[in-house]
C-alpha positions as CSV (number, residue, x, y, z in Angstrom):
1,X,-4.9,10.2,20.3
2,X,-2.7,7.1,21.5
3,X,0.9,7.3,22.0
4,X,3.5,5.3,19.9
5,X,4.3,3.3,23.1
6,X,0.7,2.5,23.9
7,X,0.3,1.6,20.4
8,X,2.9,-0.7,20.4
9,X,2.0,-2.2,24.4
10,X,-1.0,-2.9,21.9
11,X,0.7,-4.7,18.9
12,X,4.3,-5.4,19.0
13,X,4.4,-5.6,15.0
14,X,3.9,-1.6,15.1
15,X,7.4,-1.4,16.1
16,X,8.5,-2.4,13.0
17,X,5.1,-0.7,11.3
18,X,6.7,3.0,12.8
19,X,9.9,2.5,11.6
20,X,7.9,1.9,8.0
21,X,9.5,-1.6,7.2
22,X,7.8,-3.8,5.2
23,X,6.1,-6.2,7.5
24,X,3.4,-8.5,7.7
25,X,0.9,-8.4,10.5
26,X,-0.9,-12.1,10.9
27,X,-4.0,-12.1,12.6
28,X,-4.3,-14.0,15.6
29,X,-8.3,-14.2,15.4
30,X,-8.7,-15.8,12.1
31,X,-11.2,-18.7,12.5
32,X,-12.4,-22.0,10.2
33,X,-15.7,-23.6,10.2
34,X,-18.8,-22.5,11.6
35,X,-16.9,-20.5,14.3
36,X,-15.7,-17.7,11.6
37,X,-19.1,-16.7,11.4
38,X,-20.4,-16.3,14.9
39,X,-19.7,-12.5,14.7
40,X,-20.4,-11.7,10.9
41,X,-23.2,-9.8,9.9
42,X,-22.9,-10.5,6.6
43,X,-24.5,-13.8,5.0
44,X,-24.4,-15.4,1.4
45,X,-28.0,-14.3,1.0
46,X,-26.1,-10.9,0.8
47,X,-24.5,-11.7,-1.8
48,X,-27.2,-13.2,-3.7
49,X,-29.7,-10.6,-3.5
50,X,-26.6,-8.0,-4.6
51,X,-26.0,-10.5,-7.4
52,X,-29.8,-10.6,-8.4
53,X,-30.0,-6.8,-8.4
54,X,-27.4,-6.3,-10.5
55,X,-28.8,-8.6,-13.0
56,X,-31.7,-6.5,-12.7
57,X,-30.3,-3.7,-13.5
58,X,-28.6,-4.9,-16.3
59,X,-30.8,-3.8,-19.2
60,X,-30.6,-0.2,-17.8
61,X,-27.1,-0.3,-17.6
62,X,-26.6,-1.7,-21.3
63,X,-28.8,1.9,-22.6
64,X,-26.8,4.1,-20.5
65,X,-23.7,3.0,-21.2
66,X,-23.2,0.8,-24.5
67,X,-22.2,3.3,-27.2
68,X,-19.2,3.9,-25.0
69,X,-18.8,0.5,-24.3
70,X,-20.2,-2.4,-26.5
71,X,-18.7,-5.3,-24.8
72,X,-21.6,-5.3,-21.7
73,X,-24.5,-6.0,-24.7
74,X,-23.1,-9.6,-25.0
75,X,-23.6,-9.8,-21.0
76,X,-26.5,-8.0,-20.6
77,X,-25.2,-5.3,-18.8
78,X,-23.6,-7.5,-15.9
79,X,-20.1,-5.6,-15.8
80,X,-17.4,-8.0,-15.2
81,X,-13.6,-8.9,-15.3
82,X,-11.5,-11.2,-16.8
83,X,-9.4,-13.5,-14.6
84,X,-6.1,-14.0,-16.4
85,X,-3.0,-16.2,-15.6
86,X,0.0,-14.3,-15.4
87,X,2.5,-17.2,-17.0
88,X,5.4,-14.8,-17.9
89,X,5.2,-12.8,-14.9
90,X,4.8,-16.1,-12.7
91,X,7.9,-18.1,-14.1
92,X,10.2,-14.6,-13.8
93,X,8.7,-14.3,-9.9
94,X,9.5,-17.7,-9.1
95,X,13.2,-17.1,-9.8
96,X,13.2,-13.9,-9.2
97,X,11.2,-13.9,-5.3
98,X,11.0,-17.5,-4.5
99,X,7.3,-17.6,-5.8
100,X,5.4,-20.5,-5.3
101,X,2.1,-21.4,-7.4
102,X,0.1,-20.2,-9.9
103,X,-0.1,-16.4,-10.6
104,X,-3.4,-14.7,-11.5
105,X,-4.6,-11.1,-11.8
106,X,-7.9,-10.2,-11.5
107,X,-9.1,-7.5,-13.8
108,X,-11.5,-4.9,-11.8
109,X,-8.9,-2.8,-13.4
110,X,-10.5,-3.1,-16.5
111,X,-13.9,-3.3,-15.4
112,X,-16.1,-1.8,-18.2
113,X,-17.8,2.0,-17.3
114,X,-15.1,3.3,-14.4
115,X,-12.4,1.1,-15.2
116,X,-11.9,0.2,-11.0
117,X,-13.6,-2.5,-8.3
118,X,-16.0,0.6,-7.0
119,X,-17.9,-0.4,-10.3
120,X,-19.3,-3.2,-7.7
121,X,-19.8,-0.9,-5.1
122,X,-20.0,2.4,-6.0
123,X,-22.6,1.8,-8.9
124,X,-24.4,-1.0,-6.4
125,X,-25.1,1.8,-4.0
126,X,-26.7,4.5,-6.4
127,X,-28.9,1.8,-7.6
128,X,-29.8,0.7,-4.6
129,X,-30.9,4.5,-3.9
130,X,-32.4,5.1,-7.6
131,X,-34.5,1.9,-6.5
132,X,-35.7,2.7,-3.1
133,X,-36.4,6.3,-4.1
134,X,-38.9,5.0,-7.3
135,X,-40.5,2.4,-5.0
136,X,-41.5,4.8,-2.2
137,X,-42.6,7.1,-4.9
138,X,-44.6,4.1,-6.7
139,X,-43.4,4.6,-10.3
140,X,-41.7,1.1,-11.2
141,X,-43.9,-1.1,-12.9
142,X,-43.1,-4.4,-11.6
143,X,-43.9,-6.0,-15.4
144,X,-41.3,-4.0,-17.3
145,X,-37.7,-4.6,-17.3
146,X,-35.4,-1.5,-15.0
147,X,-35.0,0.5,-18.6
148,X,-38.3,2.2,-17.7
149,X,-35.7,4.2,-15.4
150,X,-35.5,6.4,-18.0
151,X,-38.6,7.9,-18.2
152,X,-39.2,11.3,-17.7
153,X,-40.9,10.7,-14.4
154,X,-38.0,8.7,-12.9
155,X,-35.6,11.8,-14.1
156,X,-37.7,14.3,-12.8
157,X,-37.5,12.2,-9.6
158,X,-34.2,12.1,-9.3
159,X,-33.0,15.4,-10.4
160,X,-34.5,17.2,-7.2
161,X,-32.0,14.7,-5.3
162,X,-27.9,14.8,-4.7
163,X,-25.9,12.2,-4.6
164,X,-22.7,12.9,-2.1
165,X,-19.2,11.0,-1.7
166,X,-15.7,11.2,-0.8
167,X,-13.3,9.6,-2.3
168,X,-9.3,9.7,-2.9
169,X,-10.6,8.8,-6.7
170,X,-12.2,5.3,-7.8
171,X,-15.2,5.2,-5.9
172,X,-15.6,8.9,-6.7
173,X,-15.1,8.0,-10.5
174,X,-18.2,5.1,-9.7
175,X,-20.4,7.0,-7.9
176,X,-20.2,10.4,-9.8
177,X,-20.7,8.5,-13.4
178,X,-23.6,6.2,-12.1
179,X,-25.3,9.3,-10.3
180,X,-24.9,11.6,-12.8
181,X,-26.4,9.5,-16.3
182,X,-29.5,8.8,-14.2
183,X,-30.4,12.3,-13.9
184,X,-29.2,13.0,-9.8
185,X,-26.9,16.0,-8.9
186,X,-23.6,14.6,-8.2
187,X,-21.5,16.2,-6.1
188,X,-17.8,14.4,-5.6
189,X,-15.5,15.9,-2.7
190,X,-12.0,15.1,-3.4
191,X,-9.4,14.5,-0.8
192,X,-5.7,16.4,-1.8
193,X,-4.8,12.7,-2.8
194,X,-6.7,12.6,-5.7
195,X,-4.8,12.8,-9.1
196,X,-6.0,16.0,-11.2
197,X,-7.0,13.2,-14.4
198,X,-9.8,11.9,-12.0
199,X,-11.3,15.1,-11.0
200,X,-11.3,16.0,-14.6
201,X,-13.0,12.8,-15.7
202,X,-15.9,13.5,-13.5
203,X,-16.5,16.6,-14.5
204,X,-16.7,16.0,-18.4
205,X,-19.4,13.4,-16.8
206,X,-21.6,16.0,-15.3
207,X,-20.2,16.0,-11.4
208,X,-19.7,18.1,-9.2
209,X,-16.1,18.0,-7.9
210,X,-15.2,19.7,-4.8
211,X,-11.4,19.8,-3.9
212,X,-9.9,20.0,0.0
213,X,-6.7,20.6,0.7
214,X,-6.8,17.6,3.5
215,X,-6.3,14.1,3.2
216,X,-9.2,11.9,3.1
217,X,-10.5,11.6,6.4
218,X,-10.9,15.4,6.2
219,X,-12.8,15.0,3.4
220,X,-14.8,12.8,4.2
221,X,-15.7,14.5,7.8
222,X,-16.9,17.6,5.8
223,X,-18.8,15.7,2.9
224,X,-20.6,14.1,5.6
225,X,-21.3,17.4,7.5
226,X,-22.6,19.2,4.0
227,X,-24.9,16.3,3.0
228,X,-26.3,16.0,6.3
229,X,-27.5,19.6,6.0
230,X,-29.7,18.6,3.4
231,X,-32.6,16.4,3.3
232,X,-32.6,15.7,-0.4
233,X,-29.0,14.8,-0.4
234,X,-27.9,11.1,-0.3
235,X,-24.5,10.4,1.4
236,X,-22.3,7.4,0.0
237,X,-20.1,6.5,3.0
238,X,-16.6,4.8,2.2
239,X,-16.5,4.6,5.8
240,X,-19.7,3.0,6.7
241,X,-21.2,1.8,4.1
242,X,-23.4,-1.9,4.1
243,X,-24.5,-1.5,0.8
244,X,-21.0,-0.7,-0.7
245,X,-19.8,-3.9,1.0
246,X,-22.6,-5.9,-0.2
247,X,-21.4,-5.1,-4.5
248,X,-18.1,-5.5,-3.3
249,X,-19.0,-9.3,-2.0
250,X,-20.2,-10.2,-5.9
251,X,-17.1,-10.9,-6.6
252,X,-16.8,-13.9,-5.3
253,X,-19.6,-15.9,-6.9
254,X,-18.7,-14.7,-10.4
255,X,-15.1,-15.5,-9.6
256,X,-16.0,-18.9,-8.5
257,X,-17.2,-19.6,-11.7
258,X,-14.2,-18.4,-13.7
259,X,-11.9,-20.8,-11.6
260,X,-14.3,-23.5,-12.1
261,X,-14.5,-22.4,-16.0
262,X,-10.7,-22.7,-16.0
263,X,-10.1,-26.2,-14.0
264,X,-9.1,-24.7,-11.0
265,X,-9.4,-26.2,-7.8
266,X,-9.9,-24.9,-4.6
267,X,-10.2,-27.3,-1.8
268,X,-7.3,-28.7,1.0
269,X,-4.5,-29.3,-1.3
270,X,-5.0,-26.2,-3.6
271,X,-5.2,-23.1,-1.3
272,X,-6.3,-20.3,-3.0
273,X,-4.5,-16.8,-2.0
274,X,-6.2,-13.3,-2.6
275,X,-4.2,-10.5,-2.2
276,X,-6.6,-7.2,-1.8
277,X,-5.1,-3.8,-2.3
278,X,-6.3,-1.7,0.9
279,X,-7.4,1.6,1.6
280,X,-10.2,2.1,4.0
281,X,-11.4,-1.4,3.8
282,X,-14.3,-1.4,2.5
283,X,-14.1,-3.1,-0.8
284,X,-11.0,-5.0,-0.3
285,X,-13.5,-6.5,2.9
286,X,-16.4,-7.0,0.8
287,X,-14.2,-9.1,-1.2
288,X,-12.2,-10.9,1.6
289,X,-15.8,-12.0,3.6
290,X,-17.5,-12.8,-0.2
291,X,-14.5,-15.4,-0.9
292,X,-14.7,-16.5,2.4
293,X,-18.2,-17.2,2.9
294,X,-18.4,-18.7,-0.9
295,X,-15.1,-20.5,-1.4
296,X,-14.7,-21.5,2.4
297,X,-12.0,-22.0,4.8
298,X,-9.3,-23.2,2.0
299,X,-9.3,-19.0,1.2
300,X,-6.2,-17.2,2.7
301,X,-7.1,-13.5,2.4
302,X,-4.7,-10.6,2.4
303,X,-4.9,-6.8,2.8
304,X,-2.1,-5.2,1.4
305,X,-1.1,-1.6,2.1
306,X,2.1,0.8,1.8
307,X,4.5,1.4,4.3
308,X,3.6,5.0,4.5
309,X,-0.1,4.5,5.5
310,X,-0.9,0.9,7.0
311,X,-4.4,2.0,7.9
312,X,-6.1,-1.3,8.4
313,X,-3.2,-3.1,9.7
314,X,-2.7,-0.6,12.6
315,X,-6.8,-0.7,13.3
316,X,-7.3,-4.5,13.4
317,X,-3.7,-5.4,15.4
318,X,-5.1,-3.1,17.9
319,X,-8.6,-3.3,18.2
320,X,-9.0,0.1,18.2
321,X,-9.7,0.0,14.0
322,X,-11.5,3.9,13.4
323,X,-10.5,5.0,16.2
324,X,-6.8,5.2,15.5
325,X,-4.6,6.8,12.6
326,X,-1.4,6.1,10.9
327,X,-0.3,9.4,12.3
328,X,-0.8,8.2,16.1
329,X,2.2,5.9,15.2
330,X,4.0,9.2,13.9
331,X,3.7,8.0,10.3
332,X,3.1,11.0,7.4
333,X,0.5,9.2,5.4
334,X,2.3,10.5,1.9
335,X,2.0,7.5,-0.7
336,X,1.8,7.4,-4.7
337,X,-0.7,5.1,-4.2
338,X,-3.5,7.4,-4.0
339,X,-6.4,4.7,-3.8
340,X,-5.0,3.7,-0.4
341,X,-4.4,6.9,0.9
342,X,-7.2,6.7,3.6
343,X,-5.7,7.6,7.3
344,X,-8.1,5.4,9.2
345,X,-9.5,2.5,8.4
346,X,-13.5,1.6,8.3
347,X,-14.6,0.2,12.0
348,X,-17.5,-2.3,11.0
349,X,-15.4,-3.7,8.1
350,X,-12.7,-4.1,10.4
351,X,-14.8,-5.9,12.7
352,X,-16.7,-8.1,10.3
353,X,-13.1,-9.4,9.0
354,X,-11.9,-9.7,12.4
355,X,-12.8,-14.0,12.0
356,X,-11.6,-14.4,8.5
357,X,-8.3,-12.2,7.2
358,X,-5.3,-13.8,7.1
359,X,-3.2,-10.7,7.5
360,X,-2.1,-8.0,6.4
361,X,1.2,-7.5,4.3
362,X,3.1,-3.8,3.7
363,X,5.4,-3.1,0.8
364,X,7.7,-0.1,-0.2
365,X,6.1,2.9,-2.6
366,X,9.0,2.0,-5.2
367,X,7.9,-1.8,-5.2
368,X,4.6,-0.6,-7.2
369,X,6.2,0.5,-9.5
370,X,8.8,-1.9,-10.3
371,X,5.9,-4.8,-10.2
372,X,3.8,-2.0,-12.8
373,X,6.8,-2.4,-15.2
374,X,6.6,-5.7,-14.8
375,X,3.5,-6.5,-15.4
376,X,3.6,-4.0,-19.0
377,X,6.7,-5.6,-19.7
378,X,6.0,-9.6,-19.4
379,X,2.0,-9.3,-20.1
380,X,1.1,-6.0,-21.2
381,X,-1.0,-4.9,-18.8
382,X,-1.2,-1.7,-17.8
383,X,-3.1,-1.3,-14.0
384,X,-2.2,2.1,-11.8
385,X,0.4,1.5,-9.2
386,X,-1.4,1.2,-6.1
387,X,-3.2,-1.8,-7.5
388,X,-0.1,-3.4,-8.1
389,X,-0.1,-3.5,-3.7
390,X,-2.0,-6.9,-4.5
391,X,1.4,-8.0,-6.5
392,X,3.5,-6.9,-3.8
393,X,1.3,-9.1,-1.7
394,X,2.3,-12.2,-3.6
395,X,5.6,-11.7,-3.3
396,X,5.9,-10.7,0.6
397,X,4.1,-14.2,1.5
398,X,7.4,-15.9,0.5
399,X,9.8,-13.0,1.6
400,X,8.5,-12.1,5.3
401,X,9.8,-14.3,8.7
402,X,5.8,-13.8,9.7
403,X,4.0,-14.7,6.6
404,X,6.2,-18.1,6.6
405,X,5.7,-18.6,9.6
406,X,1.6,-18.8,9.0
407,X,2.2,-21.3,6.0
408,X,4.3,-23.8,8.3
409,X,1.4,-23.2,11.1
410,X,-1.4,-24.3,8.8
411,X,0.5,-26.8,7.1
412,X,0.5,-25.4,3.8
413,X,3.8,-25.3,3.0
414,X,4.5,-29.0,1.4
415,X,0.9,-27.3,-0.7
416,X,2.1,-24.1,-2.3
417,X,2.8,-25.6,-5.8
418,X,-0.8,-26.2,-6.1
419,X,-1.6,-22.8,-4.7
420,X,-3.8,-20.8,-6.7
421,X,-3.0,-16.7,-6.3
422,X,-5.5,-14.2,-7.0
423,X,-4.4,-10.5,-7.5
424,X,-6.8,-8.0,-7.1
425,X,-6.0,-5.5,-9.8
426,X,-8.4,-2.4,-8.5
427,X,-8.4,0.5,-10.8
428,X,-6.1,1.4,-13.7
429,X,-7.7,1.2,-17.6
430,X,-9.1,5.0,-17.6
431,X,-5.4,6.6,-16.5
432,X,-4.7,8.7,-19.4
433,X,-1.6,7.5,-21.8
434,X,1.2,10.4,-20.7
435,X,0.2,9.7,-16.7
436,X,0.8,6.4,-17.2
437,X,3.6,6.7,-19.0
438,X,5.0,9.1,-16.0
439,X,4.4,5.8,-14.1
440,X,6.1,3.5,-15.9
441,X,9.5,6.4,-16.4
442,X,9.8,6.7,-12.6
């Protein structure tokens, strides 16, 4: 446990952080060139070979899941998302915020099968398993495609193993779907965060849900402990997790070819911005280091969190990332967004990014929901509110004394026109019609 004041000795940007003002944090440490990478354990080839094994996979993928959703036959079971420019929204925000540059959403949202961004992690990581378990046991035949995963000898594998998680939702969603249609027992525990429409959608799926009354880091702590205990149990760590980071960092290669698809630039004079809605870290860093490390030093990536539970900002400004919590600053934690509803943030993601965020920006609970109505009413898209953090994110560059301030340092401001922002829409297709109408009535 720190005090507020040691805290704040640490990082004088908590003052404003405990007194729950929207603030931006901008990170001292960010680095360019070859020097960004000195301390990353992470490398392209990472990406590649999580690329390549999703391709893999892909035939598997289009058996399990096409009757319930046709659209991944035409890409071979490679489940992807649209990149789509926000033109109404984007002329409203620039009279409306002071917005400067192009405005794009990026649909994880509606990613096909669980309808989040854990689709490139959460699913990456049970395959990853399903894999490694059917190699040490000898069964895949190296001349077939992956469908041969569903033979009877790869279910009777698998159903003598559990598959473990915690999650506030999404990742849950991703890793109890995937687990469950290849034949392993999965088991979900669910933090008190977790909206009842999630728990329920698992369990039609054939998981295991397992409710605390804690908030996630609770949850988590115990899920760990119980898998632990048993040697045929698999644990999928939000915390820790490599292989979670590695889907995550896909991302950036198939988004690279969407902006090149669409004319985009990205070089000196046309910054591109990517605003990541953040929880523990994990996939909103696999994303930050995959544009990074694919897109280069002209990539200005955000975290963007609520006021109520600035994890990540808290953990990087001082260092100290897992080993503090929100409540050390005496903040409650209590946010609608329920995706980033995580207490303390992950340590190793924290320090792989220390080189290449930007920052991280806070917004207001009530500013989700006015960018949600928004977005339904000037593109009709519907996303859940605590991806619409990544909106907020957009509009705090131009709104925040800090954030400003980093635009004048590295000369970007005469370059914003050209800007190119990416919002990271994270989850939000599978909420059920009457809770997202609940949404957009608040």
């Amino acid at each position: 446990m720190y005090t507020v004041d040691e805290l704040i000795s640490k990082s004088p940007i908590l003052a404003k952080v405990a007194r729950l003002e929207p603030t931006v944090w901008i990170n001292p440490d960010r680095k360019t060139g070859k020097e960004a990478w000195e301390n990353v354990e992470f490398t392209y080839e990472d990406i590649e070979e999580a690329n390549e094994r999703f391709t893999k996979f892909g035939p598997l993928l289009v058996e399990l899941f096409s009757d319930e959703f046709p659209e991944i036959i035409e890409t071979r079971g490679i489940l992807e998302s649209d990149l789509v420019h926000l033109t109404k929204m984007e002329e409203e925000y620039k009279n409306k915020y002071g917005l400067k540059g192009n405005l794009y959403l990026k649909l994880d949202s509606h990613m096909p099968v669980v309808g989040s961004i854990k689709a490139r992690g959460g699913l990456y990581e049970v395959l990853v398993f399903s894999e490694t378990l059917a190699k040490e046991h000898k069964l895949i035949d190296e001349n077939k495609d992956y469908t041969q995963f569903l033979n009877d000898e790869f279910k009777d594998l698998f159903s003598q193993y559990t598959v473990q998680v915690a999650s506030t939702g999404n990742l849950g969603i991703s890793v109890g779907v995937m687990a469950a249609a290849l034949g392993f027992n999965a088991i979900v525990h669910m933090s008190n965060d977790a909206k009842q429409w999630k728990k329920d959608h698992l369990r039609e799926r054939g998981a295991t849900v397992i409710e605390y009354d804690g908030e996630f880091s609770f949850a988590i702590s115990e899920a760990r402990k119980i898998s632990d205990k048993d040697p045929y149990s698999y644990f999928v760590d939000d915390e820790n997790s490599k292989i979670l980071f590695k889907g995550y960092s896909t991302s950036a290669i198939r988004t690279e070819k969407q902006l090149k698809e669409m004319g985009i630039k990205v070089d000196e004079d046309h910054p591109v911005f990517v605003y990541c809605p953040c929880g523990v870290g994990g996939s909103s860093g696999g994303v930050a280091f995959g544009f990074r490390k694919v897109l280069g030093d002209n990539v200005h990536a955000f975290f963007v969190e609520t006021t109520h539970i600035p994890s990540f900002l808290i953990g990087a400004s001082t260092k100290l990332h897992s080993n503090v919590s929100v409540h050390d600053l005496g903040i409650d934690g209590i946010t609608e967004a329920d995706g980033l509803s995580v207490a303390r943030p992950s340590k190793f993601s924290g320090e792989n990014l220390q080189t290449l965020l930007s920052g991280v920006i806070t917004c207001e609970d009530d500013e989700l929901f006015d960018h949600l109505r928004d977005l339904d009413r000037l593109e009709d898209i519907r996303i859940e509110p605590s991806s619409c953090a990544s909106i907020a994110g957009a509009v705090g560059l131009f709104n925040h004394e800090e954030s400003l301030k980093y635009l004048k340092d590295n000369n970007l401001l005469d370059k914003m026109e050209n800007a190119t922002h990416i919002c990271w829409a994270t989850g939000g297709n599978l909420v059920p019609e009457e809770e997202m109408q609940k949404y957009l009535n608040r």
